[in-house]
C-alpha positions as CSV (number, residue, x, y, z in Angstrom):
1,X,0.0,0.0,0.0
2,X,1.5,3.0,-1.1
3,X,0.7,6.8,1.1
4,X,0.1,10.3,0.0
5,X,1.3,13.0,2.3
6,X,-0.4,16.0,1.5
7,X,1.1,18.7,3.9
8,X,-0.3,22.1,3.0
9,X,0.7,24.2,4.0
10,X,-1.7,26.1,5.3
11,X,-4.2,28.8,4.0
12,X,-4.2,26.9,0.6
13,X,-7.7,25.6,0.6
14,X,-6.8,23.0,3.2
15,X,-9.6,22.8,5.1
16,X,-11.8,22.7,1.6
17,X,-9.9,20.0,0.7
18,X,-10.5,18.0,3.7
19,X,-13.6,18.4,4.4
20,X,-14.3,17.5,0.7
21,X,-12.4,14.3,0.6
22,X,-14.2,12.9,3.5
23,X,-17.7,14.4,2.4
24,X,-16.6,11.5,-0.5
25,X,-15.3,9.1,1.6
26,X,-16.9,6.2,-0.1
27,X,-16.7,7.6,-3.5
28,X,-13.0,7.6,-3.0
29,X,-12.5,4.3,-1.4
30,X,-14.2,2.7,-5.0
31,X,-11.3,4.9,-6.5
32,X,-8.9,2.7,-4.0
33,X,-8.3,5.3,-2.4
34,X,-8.4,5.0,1.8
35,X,-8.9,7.8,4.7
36,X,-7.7,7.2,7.8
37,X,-9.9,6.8,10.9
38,X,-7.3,7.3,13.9
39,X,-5.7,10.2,13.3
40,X,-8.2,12.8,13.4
41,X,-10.7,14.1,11.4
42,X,-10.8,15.0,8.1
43,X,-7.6,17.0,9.0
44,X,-5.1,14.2,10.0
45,X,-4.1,16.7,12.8
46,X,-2.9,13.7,15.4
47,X,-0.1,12.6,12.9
48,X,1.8,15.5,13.0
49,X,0.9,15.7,16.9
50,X,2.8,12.2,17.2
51,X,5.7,13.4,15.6
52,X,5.8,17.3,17.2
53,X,8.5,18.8,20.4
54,X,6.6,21.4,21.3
55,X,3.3,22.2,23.1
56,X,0.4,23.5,21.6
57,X,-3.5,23.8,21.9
58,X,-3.8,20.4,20.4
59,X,-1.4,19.3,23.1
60,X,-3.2,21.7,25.9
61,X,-6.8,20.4,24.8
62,X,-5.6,16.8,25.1
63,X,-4.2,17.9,28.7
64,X,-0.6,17.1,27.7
65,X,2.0,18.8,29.6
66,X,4.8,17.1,29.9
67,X,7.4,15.7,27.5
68,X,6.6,11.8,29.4
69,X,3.4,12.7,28.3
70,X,3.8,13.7,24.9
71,X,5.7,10.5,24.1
72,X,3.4,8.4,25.6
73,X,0.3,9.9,23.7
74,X,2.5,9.9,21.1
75,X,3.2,6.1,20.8
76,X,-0.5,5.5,21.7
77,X,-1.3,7.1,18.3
78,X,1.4,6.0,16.1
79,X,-0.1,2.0,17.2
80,X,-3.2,2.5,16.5
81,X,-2.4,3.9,13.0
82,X,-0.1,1.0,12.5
83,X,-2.6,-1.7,13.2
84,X,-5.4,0.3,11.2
85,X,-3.3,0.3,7.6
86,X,-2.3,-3.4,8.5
87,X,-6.3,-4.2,8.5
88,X,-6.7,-2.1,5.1
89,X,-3.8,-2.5,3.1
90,X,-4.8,-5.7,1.2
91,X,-8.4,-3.5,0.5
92,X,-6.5,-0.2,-0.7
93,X,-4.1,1.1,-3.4
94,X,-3.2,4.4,-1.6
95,X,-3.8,5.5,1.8
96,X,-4.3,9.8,1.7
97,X,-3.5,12.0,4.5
98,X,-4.1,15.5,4.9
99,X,-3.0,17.7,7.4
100,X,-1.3,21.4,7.2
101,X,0.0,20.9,10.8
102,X,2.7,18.5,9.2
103,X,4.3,21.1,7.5
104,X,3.2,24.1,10.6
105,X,4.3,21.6,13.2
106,X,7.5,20.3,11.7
107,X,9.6,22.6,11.0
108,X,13.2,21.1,11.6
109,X,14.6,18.0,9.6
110,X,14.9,15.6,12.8
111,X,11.2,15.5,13.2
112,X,10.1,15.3,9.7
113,X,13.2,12.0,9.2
114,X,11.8,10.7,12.5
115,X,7.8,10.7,10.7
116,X,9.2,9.3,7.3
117,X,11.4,6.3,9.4
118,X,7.8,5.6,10.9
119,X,5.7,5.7,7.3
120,X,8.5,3.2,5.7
121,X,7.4,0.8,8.5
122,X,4.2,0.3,7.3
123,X,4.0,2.1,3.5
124,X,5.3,0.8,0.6
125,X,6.1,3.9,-0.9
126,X,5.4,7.5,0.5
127,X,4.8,11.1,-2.0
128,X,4.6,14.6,-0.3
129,X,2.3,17.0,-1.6
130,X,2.7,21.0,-0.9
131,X,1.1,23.6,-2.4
132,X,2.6,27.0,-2.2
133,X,1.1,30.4,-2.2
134,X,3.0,33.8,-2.4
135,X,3.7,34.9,0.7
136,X,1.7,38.7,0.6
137,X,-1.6,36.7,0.2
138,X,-0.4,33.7,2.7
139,X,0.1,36.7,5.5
140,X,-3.4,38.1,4.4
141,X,-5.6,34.9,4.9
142,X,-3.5,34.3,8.6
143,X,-3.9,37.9,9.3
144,X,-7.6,36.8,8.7
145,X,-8.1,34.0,10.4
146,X,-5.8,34.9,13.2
147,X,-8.9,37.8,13.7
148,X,-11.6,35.0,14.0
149,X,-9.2,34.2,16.8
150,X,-7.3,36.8,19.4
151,X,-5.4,39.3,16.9
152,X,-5.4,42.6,18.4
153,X,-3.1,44.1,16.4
154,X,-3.7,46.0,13.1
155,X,-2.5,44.6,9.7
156,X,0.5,46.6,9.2
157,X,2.0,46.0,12.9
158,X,1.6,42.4,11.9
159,X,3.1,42.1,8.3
160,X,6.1,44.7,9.2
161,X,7.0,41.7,11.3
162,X,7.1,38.8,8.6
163,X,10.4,37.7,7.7
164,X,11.9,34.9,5.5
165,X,13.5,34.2,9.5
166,X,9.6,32.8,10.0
167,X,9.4,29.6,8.7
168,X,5.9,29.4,7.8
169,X,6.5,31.7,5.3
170,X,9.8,30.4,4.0
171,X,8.7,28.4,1.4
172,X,12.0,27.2,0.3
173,X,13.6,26.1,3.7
174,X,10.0,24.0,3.6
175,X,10.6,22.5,0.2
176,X,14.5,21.9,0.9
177,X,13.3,20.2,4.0
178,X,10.6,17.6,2.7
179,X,13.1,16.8,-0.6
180,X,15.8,16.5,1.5
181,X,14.3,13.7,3.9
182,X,12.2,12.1,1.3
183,X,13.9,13.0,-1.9
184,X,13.5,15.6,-4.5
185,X,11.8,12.8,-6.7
186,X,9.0,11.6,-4.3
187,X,8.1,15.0,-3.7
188,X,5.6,16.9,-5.7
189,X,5.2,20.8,-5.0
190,X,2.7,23.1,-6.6
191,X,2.2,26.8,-6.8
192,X,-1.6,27.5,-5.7
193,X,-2.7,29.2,-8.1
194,X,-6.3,28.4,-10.2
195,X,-4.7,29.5,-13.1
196,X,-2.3,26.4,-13.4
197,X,-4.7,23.8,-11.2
198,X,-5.9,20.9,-13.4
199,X,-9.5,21.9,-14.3
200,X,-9.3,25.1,-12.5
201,X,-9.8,23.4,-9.2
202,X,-7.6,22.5,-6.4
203,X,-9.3,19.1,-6.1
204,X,-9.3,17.7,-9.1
205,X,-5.5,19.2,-8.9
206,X,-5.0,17.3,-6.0
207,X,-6.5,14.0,-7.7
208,X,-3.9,14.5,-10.2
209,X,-1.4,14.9,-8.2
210,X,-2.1,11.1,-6.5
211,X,-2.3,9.2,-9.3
212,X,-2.3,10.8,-13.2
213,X,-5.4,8.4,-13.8
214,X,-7.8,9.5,-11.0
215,X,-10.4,11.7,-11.7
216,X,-14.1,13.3,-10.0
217,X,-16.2,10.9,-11.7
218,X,-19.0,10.0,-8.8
219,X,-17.9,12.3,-6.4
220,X,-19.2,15.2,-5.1
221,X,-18.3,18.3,-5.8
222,X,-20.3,20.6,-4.3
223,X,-18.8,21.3,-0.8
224,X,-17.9,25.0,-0.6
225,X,-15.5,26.8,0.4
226,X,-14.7,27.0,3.8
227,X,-12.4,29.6,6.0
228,X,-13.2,32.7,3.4
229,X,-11.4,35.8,4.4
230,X,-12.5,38.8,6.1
231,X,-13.9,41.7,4.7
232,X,-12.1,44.7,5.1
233,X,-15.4,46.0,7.3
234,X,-15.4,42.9,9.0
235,X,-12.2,42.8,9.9
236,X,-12.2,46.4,11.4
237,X,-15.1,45.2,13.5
238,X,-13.4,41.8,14.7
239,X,-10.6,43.8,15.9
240,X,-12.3,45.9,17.9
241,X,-14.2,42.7,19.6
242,X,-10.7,41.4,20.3
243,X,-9.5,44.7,21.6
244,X,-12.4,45.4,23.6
245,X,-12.7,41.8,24.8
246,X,-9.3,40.1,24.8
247,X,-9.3,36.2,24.6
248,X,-6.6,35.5,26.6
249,X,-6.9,33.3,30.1
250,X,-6.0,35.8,32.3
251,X,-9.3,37.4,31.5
252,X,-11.2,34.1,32.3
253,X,-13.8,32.0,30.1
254,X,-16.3,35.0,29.9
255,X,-14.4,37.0,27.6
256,X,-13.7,33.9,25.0
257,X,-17.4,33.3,25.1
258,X,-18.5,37.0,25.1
259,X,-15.8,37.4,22.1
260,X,-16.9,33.9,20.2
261,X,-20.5,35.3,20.3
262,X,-20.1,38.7,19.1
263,X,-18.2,37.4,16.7
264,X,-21.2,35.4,15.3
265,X,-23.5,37.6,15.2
266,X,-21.2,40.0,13.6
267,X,-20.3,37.4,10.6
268,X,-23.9,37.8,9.9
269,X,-24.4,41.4,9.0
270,X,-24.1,41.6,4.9
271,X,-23.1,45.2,5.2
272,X,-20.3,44.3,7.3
273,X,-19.0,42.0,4.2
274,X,-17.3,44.9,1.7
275,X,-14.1,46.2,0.9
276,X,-10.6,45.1,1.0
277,X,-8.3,45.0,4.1
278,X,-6.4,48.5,3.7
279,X,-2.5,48.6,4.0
280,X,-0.3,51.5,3.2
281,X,2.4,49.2,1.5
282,X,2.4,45.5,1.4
283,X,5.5,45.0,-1.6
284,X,8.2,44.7,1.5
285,X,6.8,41.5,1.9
286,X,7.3,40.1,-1.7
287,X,10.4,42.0,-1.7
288,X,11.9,40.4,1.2
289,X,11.6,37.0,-0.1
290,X,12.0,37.7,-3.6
291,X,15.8,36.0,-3.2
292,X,14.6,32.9,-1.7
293,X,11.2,32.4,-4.0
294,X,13.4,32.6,-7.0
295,X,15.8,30.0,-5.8
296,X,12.3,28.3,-5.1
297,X,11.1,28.6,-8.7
298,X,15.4,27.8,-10.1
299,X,15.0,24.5,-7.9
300,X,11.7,22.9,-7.8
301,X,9.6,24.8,-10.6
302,X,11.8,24.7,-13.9
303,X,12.6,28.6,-13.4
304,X,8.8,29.5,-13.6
305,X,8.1,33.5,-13.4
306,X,4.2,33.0,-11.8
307,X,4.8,33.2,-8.2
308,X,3.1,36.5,-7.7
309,X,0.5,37.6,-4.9
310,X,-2.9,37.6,-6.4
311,X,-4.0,40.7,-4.0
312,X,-2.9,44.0,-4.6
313,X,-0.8,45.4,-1.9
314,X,-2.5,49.1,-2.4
315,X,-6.3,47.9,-1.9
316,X,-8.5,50.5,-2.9
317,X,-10.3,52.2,0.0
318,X,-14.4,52.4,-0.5
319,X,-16.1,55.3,0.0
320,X,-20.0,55.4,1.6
321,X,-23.1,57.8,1.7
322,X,-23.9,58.7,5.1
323,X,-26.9,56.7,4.5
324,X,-24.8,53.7,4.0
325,X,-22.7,54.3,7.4
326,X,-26.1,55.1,9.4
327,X,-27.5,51.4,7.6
328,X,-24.6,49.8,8.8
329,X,-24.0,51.6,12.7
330,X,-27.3,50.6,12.9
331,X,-26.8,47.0,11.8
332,X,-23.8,46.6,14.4
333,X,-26.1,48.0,17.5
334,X,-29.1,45.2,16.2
335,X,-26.6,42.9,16.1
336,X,-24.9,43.1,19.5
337,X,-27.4,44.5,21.3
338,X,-29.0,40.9,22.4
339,X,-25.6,40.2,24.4
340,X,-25.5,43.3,26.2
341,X,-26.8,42.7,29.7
342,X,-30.3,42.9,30.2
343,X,-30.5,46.3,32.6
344,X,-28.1,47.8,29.9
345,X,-30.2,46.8,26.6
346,X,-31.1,49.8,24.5
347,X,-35.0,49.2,22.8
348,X,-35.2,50.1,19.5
349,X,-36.2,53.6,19.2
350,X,-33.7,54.6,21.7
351,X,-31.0,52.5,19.8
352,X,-32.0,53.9,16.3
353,X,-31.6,57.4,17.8
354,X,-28.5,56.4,19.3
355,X,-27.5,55.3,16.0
356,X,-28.7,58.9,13.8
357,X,-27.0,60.8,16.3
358,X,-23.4,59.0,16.0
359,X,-23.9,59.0,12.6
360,X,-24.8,62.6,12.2
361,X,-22.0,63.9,14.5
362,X,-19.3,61.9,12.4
363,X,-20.5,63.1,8.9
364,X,-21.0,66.2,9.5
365,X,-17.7,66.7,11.2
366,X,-16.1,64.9,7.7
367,X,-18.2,67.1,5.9
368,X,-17.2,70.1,7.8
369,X,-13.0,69.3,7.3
370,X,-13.6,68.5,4.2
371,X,-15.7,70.5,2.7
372,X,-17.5,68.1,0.2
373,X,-20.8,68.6,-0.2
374,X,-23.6,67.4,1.1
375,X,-25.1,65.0,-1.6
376,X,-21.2,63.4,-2.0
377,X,-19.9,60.0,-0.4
378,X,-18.0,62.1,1.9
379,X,-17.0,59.0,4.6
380,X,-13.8,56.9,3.8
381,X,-13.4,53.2,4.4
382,X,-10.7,54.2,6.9
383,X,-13.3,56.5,8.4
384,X,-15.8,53.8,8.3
385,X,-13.7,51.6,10.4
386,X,-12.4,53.8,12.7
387,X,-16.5,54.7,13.2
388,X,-17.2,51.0,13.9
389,X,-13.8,50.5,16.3
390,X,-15.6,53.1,18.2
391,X,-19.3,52.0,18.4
392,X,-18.1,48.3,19.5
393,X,-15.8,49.6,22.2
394,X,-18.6,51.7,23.4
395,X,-21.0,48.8,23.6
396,X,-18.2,45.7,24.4
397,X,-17.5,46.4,28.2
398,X,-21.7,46.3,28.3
399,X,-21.6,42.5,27.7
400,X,-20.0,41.9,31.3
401,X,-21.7,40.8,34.3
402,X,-21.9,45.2,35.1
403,X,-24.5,47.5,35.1
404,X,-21.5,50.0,34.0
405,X,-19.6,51.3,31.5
406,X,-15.9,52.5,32.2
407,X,-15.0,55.6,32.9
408,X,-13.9,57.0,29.6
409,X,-16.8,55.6,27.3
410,X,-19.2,57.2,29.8
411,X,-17.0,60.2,29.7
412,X,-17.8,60.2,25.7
413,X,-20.9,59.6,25.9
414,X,-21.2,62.8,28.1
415,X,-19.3,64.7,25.4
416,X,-21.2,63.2,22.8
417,X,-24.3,64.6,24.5
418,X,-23.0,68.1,25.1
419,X,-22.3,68.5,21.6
420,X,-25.9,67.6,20.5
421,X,-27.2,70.1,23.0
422,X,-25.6,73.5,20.9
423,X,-25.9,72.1,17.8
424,X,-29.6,73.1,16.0
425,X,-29.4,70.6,13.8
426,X,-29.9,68.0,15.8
427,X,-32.9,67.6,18.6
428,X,-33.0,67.8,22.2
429,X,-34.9,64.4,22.1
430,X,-32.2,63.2,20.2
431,X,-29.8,64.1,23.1
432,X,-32.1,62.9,25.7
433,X,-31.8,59.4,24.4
434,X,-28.2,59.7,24.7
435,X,-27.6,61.2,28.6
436,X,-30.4,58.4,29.4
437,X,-28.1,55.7,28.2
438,X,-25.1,57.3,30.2
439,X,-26.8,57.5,33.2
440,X,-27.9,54.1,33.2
441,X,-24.3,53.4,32.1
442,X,-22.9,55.6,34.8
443,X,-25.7,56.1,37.3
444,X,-23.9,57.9,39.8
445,X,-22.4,60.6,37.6
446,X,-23.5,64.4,38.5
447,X,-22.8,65.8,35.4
448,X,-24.8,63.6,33.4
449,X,-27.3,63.9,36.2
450,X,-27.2,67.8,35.8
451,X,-27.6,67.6,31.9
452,X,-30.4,64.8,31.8
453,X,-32.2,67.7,33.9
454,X,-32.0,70.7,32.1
455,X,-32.8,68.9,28.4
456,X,-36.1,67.8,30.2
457,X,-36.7,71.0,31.3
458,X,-36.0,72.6,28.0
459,X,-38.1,70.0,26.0
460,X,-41.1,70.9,28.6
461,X,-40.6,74.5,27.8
462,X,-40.6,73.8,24.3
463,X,-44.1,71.8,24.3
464,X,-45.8,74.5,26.8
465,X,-45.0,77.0,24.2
């Protein structure tokens, strides 16, 4: 029985590819082709896990904390993958695995010569798969994902720190280090890119790439896509979730499920899902690796000139109507509003008004600078995001077990409110829905005790005359 290592690396349709192999489990094993049961899941996760030094979440969720331990586990896993090939290999031409973590995971040559020793014992013959993808987009779709995670910082602090030193990105230390344990020859490496896939498609690529003579025919093909990038909106908006409620353990299990569920409910805004994720210059990246990628290309991919990022460093910024930016401040508030706590929960005219006067206040002070008129889209992407870093850190500290905001954001709120109160073109009642959501943020506050007073009495004077 021969195997198929297909390593990654990672953000290259893995997880598509995975769960799409499985979702054709059956399909495949006519095809004589066999996925393994013991190792995890449709990503193969547990055989790099056998094979890894160092603790991770995999290793912390399986409560794995020593090196004893580690080995032990280890050998547990490596057995029970032994003994299931020994029960198929009479059924099966070619046992697949899948898993991105082999590449992530094993990143000197011991532990990748220690993983091919253990495949000899029980394969015939083992081929290594790897897909490669220019390193500008690779560091785009992680910056991505890593925000469906913790990532609090912005996407330039991230990328001004990627280096051909980081070995997830060095694609040709990866290549030089699967070649040179399993040789050059049993090693097929592919630039991921649709343009060059067989068929357009990274599965029937991947078919191809087994055995010249496989093909779809029976299976499915209609899994879809699975991890898709943020939005440039979305992504302003999960950074602020992850700034305003850090997911971290020193800030307890509340925070991870506060930040999980706001997340959520976020993902399912449509107006949330537009424009790119802005970066003043992206081209250090592909310039910093420009040596090694053309050694790359020299070595492994007959000299071939394609390996180019797909996004453009200099993503155009959107621009919006104030309309648009009121649609979508109010879309935030629905959304989050069912997590705040329950003395602190706005109803909806009061968070609709909420939502005009923020709006108002910001366009009209872009309007003001910049003297565009009226009837123009006058608010930036940038603008835009800033706009919605603000609303969710407003709202955020609301989600905790408090009937209170912090000091500052009550402290805006305050402002917020004494600007409405001079300017004519907004109303008092306007402003009244505003100091009522401070005082119930900060009940004990004088100021915003004082003010809540005097717009009552004003909008009495106002309906006696």
């Amino acid at each position: 029985m021969k195997c198929v290592l297909h390593i990654g690396t990672a953000k290259t349709a893995t997880t598509l590819l995975q769960k799409w192999l499985y979702s054709n489990r059956d399909g495949l094993a006519q095809k004589g082709i066999y996925l393994p049961e013991t190792i995890g899941k449709p990503n193969n996760r547990s055989l790099a896990g056998a094979f890894q030094t160092r603790f991770d979440i995999w290793a912390k969720r399986r409560n794995i904390e020593t090196i004893e331990q580690l080995q032990k586990y280890s050998e547990l896993i490596r057995e029970n993958f032994s003994e299931e090939i020994r029960n198929v290999s009479d059924e099966y031409d070619i046992c697949l695995i899948s898993s991105e973590q082999l590449h992530s995971r094993l990143t000197d040559d011991k532990p990748v010569a220690r993983l091919s020793d253990f495949l000899k014992t029980i394969f015939d013959h083992v081929t290594v798969i790897c897909y490669f993808r220019p390193q500008f987009d690779l560091a785009i779709s992680v910056y991505s994902m890593k925000l469906k995670a913790r990532e609090d910082l912005s996407l330039s602090q991230t990328l001004a720190n990627i280096t051909p030193e980081i070995r997830r990105y060095n694609h040709l230390a990866a290549a030089n280090r699967w070649s040179s344990v399993f040789g050059v020859e049993n090693c097929k490496f592919r630039l991921y890119d649709r343009d060059v896939f067989y068929g357009r498609d990274i599965r029937k690529d991947l078919l191809k790439c087994i055995a010249p003579d496989l093909d779809d025919d029976g299976l499915d093909m209609t899994v879809k896509q699975a991890n898709v990038s943020l939005k440039g909106l979305e992504a302003a908006a999960y950074l602020a979730i992850n700034r305003s409620l850090p997911w971290r353990e020193e800030f307890g299990d509340e925070n991870f499920k506060l930040n999980k569920q706001a997340k959520k409910r976020l993902s399912q805004i449509p107006s949330l899902m537009q424009g790119g994720l802005l970066l003043e210059n992206g081209d250090h990246i592909s310039e910093s690796f420009e040596s090694t990628n053309k050694v790359l290309l020299e070595k492994y991919f007959s000299g071939a000139d394609v390996f180019v990022p797909k996004q453009d460093p200099k993503v155009k910024a959107l621009v919006f109507t104030r309309h648009e930016v009121k649609s979508i401040i109010g879309d935030i508030i629905a959304a989050l509003s069912p997590l705040l706590h329950s003395t602190a929960r706005l109803d909806a005219v009061a968070a609709a008004e909420v939502r005009d006067v923020t709006v108002a206040i910001a366009s009209d002070a872009v309007a003001s600078s910049a003297k565009l008129d009226d009837e123009a889209p006058v608010i930036t992407q940038q603008e835009v995001e800033a706009l919605i870093g603000d609303i969710i850190a407003t709202l955020s500290p609301l989600f905790r077990n408090s009937k209170t905001i912090d000091t500052t954001a009550a402290e805006i709120l305050r402002e917020v409110t004494g600007v409405i109160k001079v300017d004519s073109a907004l109303s008092l009642r306007n402003a009244l829905s505003l100091v009522l959501l401070a005082q119930m943020l900060s009940p004990n506050d004088d100021i915003i005790t004082e003010t809540r007073a005097a717009i009552e009495m004003q909008l009495k004077m106002d309906a006696a005359n």
